[in-house]
N, C-alpha and C positions, 0 to 999 in steps of 0.2 A: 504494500500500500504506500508504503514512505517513496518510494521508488517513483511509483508512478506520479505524485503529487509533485515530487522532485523535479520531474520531469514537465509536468505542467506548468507549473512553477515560472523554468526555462523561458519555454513556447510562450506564454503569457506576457512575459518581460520583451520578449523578442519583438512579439505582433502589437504591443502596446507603446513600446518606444520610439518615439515622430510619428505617431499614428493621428496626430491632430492637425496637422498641415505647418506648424514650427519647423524653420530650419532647424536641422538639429545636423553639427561636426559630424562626418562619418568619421572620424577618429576617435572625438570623444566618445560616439555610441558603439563603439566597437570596444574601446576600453574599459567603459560601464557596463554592456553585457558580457564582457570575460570576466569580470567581479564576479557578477552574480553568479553565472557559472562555476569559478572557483570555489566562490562563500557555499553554493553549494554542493557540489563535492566535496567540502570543508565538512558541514552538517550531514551527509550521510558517511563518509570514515568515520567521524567523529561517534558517530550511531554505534556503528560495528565494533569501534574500540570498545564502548560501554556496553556492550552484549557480549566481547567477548574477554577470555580468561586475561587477567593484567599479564602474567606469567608465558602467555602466548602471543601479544599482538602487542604493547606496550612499547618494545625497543622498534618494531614496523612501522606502528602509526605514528612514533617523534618525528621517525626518518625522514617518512613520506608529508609530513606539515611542512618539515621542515624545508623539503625541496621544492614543494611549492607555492608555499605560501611565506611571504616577504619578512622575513626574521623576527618585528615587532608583531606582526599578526600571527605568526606561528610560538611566538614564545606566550602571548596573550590565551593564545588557546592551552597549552600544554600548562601554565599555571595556573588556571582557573582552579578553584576551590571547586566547583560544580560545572567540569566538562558539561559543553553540549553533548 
């Protein structure tokens, strides 16, 4: 279910963004929907890490924040008191 909402989510951000006739940068909307994209793939790892054993996924999912998401945003996540 998370998956698919995830993915709606996306699609939604995508058909909604300059959808009112405003110029809007194809740079900057190309940069704003790779955020959202990121943020979430961010929120669904972030999912699997808390479902799955610390002992098993723990040193994978620092890894993988850490490679793609920008040092402050991956350190923000990985010291949250209450992970997403």
């Amino acid at each position: 279910l998370n998956i698919n909402h995830t993915r709606d989510l996306n699609r939604m951000a995508t058909a909604w963004y300059g959808h009112d006739g405003i110029p809007v940068d194809p740079e900057k909307r190309a940069e704003d929907l790779r955020q959202v994209s990121l943020m979430t793939w961010a929120f669904v790892r972030s999912m699997k890490r808390h479902l799955s054993p610390p002992d098993e996924d723990e040193d994978a999912y620092i890894e993988e924040i850490n490679s793609r998401l920008s040092p402050s945003q991956a350190e923000a996540i990985a010291s949250a008191t209450h992970r997403p």
